[in-house]
C-alpha positions as CSV (number, residue, x, y, z in Angstrom):
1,X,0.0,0.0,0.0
2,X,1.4,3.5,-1.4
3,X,0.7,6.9,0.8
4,X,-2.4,9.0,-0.9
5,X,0.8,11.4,-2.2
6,X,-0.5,13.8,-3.6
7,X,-3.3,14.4,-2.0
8,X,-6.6,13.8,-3.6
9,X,-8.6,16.6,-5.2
10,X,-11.6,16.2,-2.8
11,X,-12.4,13.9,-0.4
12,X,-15.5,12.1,-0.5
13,X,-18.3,13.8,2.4
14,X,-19.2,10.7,4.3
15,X,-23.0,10.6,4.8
16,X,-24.5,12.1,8.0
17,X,-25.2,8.5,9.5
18,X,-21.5,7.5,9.2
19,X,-21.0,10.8,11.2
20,X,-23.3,10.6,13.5
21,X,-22.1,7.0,14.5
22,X,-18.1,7.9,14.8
23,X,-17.7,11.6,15.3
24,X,-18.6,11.2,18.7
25,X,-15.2,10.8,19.2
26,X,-14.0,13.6,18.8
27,X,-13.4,15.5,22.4
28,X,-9.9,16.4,22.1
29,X,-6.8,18.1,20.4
30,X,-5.0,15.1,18.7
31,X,-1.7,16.6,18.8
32,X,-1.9,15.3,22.6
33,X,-1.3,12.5,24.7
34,X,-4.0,11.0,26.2
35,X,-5.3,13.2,29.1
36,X,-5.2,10.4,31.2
37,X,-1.5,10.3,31.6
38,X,-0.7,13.8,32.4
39,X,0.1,13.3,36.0
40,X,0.0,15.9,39.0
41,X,3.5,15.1,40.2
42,X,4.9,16.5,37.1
43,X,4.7,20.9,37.4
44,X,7.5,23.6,37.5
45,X,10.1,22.2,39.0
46,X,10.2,19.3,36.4
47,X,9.4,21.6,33.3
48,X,11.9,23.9,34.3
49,X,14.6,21.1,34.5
50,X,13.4,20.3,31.0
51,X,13.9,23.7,29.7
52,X,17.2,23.8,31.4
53,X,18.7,20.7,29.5
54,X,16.9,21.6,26.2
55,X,18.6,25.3,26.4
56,X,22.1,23.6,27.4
57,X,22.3,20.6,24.3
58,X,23.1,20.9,21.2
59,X,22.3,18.8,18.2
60,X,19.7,18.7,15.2
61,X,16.8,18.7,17.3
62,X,17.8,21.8,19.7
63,X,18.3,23.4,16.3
64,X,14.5,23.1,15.2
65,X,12.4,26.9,16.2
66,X,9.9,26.6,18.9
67,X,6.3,28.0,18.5
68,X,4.8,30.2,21.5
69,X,1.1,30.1,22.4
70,X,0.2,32.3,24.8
71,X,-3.5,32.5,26.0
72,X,-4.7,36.2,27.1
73,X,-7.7,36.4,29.6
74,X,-11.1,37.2,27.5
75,X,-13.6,39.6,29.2
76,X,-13.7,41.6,32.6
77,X,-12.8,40.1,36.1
78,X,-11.4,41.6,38.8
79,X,-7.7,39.6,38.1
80,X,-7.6,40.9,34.7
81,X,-4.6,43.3,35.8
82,X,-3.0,40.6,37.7
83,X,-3.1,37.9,35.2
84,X,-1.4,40.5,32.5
85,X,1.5,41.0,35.2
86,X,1.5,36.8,35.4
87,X,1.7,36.5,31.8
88,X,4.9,38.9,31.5
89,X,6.4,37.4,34.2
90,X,5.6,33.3,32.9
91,X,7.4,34.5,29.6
92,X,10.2,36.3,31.7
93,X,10.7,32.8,33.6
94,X,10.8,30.9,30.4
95,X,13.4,32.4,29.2
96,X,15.6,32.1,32.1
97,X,14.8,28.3,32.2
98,X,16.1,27.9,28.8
99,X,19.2,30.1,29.7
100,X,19.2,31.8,25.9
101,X,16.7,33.4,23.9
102,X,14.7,30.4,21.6
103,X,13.9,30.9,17.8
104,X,10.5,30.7,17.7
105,X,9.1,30.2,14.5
106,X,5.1,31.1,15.4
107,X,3.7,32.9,18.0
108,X,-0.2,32.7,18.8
109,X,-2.5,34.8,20.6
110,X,-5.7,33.6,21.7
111,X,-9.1,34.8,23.0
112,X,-7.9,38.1,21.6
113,X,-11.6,39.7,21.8
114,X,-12.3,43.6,21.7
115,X,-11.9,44.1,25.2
116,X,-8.4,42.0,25.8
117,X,-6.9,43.5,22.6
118,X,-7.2,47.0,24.7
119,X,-6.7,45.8,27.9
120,X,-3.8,43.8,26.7
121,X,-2.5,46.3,23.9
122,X,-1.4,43.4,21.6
123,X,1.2,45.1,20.4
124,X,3.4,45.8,23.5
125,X,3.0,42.0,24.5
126,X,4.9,41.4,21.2
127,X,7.0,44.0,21.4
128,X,7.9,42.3,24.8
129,X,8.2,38.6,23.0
130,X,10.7,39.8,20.6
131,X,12.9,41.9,23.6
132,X,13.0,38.5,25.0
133,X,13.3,36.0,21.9
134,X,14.8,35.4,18.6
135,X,11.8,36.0,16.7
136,X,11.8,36.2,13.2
137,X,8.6,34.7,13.6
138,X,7.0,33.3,10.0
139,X,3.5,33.8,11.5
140,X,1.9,35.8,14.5
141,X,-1.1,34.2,14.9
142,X,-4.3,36.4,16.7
143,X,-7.4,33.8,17.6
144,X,-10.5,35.9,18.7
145,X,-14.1,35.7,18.4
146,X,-14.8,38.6,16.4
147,X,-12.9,41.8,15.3
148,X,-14.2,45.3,14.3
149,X,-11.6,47.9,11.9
150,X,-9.8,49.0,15.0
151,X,-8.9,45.7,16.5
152,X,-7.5,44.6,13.1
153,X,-5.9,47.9,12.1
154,X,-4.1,47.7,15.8
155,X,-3.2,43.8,15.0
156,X,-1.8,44.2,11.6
157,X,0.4,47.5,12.8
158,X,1.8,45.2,16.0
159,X,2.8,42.7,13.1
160,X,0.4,40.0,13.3
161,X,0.0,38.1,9.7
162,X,-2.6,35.9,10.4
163,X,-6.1,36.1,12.2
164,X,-8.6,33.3,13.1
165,X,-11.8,34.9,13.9
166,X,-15.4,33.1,14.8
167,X,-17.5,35.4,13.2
168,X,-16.2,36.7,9.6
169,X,-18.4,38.5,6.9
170,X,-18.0,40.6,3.3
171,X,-15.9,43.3,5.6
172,X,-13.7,41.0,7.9
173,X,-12.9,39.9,5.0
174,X,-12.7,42.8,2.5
175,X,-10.4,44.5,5.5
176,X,-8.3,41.5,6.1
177,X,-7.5,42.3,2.2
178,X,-6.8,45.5,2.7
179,X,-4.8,45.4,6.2
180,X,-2.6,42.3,3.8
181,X,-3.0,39.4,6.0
182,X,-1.6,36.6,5.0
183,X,-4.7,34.4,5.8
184,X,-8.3,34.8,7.4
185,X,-9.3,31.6,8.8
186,X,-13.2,31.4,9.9
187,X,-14.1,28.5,12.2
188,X,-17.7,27.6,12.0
189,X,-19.3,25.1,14.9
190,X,-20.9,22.2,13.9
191,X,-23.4,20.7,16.7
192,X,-24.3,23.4,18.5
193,X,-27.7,24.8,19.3
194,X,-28.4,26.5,16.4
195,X,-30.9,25.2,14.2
196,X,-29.9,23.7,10.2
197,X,-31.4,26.8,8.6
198,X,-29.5,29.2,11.1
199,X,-26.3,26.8,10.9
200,X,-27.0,26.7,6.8
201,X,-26.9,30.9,7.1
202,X,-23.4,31.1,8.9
203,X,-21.9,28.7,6.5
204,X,-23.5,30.3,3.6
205,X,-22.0,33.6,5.0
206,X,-18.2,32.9,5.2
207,X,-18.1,31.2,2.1
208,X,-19.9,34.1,0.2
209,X,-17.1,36.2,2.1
210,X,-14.7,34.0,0.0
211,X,-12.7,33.4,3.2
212,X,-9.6,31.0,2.3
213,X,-9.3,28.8,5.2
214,X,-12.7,27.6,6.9
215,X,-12.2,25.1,10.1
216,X,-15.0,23.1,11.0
217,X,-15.3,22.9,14.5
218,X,-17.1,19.9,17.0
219,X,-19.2,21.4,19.7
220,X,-17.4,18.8,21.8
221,X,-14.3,20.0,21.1
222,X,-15.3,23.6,22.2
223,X,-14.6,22.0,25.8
224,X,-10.5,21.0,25.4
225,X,-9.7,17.6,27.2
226,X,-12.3,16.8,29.0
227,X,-11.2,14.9,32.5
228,X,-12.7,11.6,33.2
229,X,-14.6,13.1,35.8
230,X,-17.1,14.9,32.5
231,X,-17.0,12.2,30.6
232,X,-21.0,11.5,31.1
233,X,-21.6,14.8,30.4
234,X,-20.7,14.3,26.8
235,X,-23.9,13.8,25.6
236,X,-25.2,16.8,26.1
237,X,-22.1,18.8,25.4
238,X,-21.3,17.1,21.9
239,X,-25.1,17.0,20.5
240,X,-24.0,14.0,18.6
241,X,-26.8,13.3,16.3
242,X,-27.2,17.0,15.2
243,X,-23.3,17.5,14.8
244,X,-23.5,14.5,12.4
245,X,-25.9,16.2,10.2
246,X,-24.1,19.6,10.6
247,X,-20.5,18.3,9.6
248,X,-22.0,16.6,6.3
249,X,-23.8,19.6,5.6
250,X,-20.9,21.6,5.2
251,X,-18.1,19.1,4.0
252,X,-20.9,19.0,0.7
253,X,-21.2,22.8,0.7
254,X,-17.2,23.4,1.1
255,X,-16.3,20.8,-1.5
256,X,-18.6,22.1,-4.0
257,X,-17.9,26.1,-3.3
258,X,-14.0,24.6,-4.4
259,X,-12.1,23.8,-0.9
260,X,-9.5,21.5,-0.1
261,X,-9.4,19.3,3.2
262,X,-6.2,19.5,4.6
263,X,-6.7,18.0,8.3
264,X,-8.8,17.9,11.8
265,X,-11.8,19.8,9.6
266,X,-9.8,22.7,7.9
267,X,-10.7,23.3,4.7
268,X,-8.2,25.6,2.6
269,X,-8.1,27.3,-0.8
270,X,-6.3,24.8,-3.7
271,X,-3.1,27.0,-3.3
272,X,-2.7,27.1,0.6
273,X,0.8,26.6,2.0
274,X,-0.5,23.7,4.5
275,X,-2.0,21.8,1.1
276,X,0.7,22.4,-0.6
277,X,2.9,21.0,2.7
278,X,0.6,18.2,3.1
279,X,1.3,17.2,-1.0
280,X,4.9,17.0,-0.2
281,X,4.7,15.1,3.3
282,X,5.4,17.9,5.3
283,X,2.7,18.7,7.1
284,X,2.7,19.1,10.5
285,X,0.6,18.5,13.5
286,X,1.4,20.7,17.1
287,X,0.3,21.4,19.8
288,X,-1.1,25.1,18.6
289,X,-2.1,23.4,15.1
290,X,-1.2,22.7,11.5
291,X,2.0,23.8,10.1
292,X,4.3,23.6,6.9
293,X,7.5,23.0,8.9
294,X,9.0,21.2,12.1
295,X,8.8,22.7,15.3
296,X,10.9,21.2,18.6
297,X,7.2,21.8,20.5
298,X,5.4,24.8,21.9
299,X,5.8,27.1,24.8
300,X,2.7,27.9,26.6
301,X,1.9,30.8,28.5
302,X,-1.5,31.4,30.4
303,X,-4.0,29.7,32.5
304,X,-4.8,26.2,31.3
305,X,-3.0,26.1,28.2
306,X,-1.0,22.8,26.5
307,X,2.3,22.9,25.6
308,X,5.1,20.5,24.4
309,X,9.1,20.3,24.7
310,X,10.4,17.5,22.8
311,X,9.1,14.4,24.3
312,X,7.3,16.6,27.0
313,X,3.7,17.7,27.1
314,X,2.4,19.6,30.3
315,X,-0.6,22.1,31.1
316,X,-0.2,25.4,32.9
317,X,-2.8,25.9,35.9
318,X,-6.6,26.2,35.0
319,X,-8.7,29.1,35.7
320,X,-7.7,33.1,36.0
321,X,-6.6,33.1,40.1
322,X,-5.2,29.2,40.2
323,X,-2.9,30.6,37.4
324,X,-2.0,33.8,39.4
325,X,-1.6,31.8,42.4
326,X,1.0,29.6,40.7
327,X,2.9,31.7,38.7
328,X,3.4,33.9,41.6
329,X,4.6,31.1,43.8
330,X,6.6,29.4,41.0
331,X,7.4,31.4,38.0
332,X,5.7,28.9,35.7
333,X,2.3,27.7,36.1
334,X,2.4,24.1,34.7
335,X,0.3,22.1,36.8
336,X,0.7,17.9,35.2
337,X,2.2,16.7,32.5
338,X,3.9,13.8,31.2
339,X,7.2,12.5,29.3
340,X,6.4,10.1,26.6
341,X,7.5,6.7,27.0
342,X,8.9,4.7,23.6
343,X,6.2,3.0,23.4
344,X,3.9,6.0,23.9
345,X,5.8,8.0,21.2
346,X,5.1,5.2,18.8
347,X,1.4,5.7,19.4
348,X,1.6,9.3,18.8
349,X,3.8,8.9,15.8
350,X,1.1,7.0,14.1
351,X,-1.8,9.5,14.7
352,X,0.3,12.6,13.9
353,X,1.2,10.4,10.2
354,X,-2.9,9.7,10.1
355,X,-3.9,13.0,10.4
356,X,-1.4,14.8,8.4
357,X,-0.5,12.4,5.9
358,X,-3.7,10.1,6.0
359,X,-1.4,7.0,6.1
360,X,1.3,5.6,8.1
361,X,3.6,2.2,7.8
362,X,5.0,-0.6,10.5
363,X,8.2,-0.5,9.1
364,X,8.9,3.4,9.9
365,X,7.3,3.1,13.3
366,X,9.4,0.4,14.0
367,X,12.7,1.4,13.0
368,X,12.1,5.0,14.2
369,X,11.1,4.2,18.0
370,X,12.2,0.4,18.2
371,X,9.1,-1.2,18.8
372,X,7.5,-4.6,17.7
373,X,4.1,-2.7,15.6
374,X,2.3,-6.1,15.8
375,X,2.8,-6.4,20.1
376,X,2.6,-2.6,20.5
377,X,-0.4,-1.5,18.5
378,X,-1.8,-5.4,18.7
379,X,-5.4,-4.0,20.7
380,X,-5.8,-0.8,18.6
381,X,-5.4,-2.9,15.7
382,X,-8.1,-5.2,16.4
383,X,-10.2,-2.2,17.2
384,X,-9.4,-1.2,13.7
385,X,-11.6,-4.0,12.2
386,X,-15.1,-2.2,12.7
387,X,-13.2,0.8,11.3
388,X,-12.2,-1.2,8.1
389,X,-15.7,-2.6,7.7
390,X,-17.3,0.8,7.6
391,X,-14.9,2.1,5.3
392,X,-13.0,4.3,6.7
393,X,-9.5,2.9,6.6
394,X,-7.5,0.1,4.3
395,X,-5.3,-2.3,6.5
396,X,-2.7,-4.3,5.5
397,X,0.1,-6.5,7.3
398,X,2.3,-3.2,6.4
399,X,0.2,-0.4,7.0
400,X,-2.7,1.9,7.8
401,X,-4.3,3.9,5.5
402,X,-7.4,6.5,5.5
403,X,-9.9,6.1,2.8
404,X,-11.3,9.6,1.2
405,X,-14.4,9.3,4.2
406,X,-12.3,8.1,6.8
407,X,-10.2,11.2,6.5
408,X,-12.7,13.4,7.8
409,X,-13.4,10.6,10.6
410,X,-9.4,10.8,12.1
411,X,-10.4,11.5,15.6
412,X,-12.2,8.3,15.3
413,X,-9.6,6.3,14.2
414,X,-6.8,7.9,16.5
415,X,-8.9,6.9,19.5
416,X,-8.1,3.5,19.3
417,X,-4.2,4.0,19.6
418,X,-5.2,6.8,22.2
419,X,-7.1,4.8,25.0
420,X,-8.5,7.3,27.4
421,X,-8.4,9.9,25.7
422,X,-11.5,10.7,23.8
């Protein structure tokens, strides 16, 4: 079996009954472990030591640019001066962990809405990121929910080059043209409580605004990680049977207006750099999403944000005064996290090739992280079986591959080499 390289024109919508019976899966970012194996026991102290040897080494890997994904507190609370102050001071202790300024290849804001792009004032935080790193960055990423004129005029002066925006019509778009953005990315929610003719309207709306990247989101995964302890909850967070319906809806209406799936539900113009990476095998899947080029992991800054350092995933402290609280006390917030053993990182090798590259191979797996495929991946294998009868992978005794329906059904298929996870 050959890897889908290139990658097909268009791949096939699967029907709204194959999507309401396996998108319910889909609860979590699958550049992660499995929730379940971050462990309280790791926190500062252990990601600082991290940092420490990482800043220290040299070699091929230490070479590779970091990203940065910081995560600015959204609407009014009385901490919101505090947690600016914790935020400066988490990035001021990053650096001193890694004993030299990183190259860090992205940067990303989120929760950037009206009222934390004054409070914040965008563009001194990132005058502060590049006093404090080598940052040539090749995009500066603002997420928000919606932007008026002023917000992106103030953006695009403080350097930002790309914007991801919940809400996008004719103007956001027309503006974004104007203001040279290098992309506008609308994410539209599939699931939620919106009816189809009001979820029909929205859709309708960003791609008459002929915005180039569209990401289609899971109610589900509006809630990140989910512990164990909300896991019977999911019901009536994910909406299943209506996300279903809502996620065929628009993979038909995409497809037809002329996008491209790339991964995870976003949908790109035919000449996007991430297609373009993703025809060539280099596509990438981290921890602050898709990108044409390798990263060594992502620094994370704010209150219950993910990041990664090499083989090292951890999350800062949740919620606006635990994060105060700990970054106060400790410098960094990081609150669990885990170190990936082989046999993990063999697992999470094979869902980063599924999702960005729709395919992946024993022999590469095994020669890359030493493991026996057949002993290691032996239960998520058989688990695969109900996946191959619906049609949404090919298996062979040398690899896994997505079919064209399967590919918008990843999460499904990841879960079974994730176990707790999802």
């Amino acid at each position: 079996m050959s890897p889908p390289f290139p990658s097909a024109p268009s791949a096939v919508a699967p029907p709204a009954s194959l999507l309401r019976r396996f998108d319910r899966l889909a609860t979590q970012n699958l550049a992660l472990p499995p929730i379940g194996d971050f462990a309280p026991t790791f926190g500062a102290f252990e990601l600082r030591q991290i940092l420490a040897r990482r800043g220290a080494a040299d070699g091929p890997q230490c070479r590779l640019p970091l990203h940065l994904l910081v995560r600015l507190p959204c609407g009014d609370f009385p901490e919101g001066g505090a947690m600016a102050l914790s935020l400066a001071r988490e990035l001021l202790a990053l650096v001193d962990a890694l004993g030299a300024p990183p190259l860090i290849a992205r940067v990303t804001l989120q929760a950037c809405g009206r009222r934390s792009g004054q409070a914040l004032l965008v563009g001194e935080f990132l005058g502060l990121l590049a006093s404090r790193f080598d940052l040539p960055a090749r995009e500066i990423c603002v997420m928000a929910t919606r932007a008026d004129r002023p917000s992106l005029q103030a953006w695009r002066r403080s350097g930002v080059t790309r914007v991801v925006l919940d809400e996008v019509d004719t103007a956001d778009r027309d503006m974004a043209g104007v203001l040279e953005f290098a992309s506008l990315t609308a994410r539209v929610d599939c699931g939620g409580e919106r009816d189809e003719d009001a979820f029909g309207e929205t859709l309708q709306a960003v791609v008459g605004a002929g915005v180039p990247r569209v990401q289609l989101r899971d109610h589900a995964c509006l809630v990140e990680a989910l512990p164990s302890s909300c896991e019977s909850q999911m019901d009536s967070i994910a909406l299943r049977s209506r996300r279903g319906v809502s996620r065929a809806r628009a993979i038909e209406v995409l497809q037809r207006e002329g996008y491209r799936h790339v991964a995870v539900g976003l949908f790109v113009h035919h000449d996007d750099p991430l297609l373009v990476a993703k025809d060539h095998g280099k596509l990438q899947l981290e921890v602050d999403g898709l990108a044409n080029w390798a990263a060594a992991g992502t620094l994370a800054i704010g209150a219950g944000v993910f990041g990664r350092v090499g083989t090292c995933y951890y999350r800062n402290a949740g919620g606006p005064s635990a994060y105060v609280e700990a970054v106060a006390e400790r410098g960094l917030s990081a609150s669990t996290g885990v170190v990936l053993s082989r046999e993990a990182l063999a697992r999470h090798a094979v869902v980063n090739s599924l999702v960005c590259h729709g395919w992946t191979d024993f022999e590469s797996i095994a020669l890359g992280h030493l493991v026996e495929p057949k002993q290691c991946f032996g239960r998520a294998l058989r688990e695969l079986a109900p996946l191959a009868r619906a049609g949404l992978v090919d298996l062979d005794s040398e690899s896994i591959e997505l079919t064209a329906m399967g590919e918008h059904l990843v999460d499904a298929v990841a879960a079974v080499f994730n176990h707790g996870a999802y």
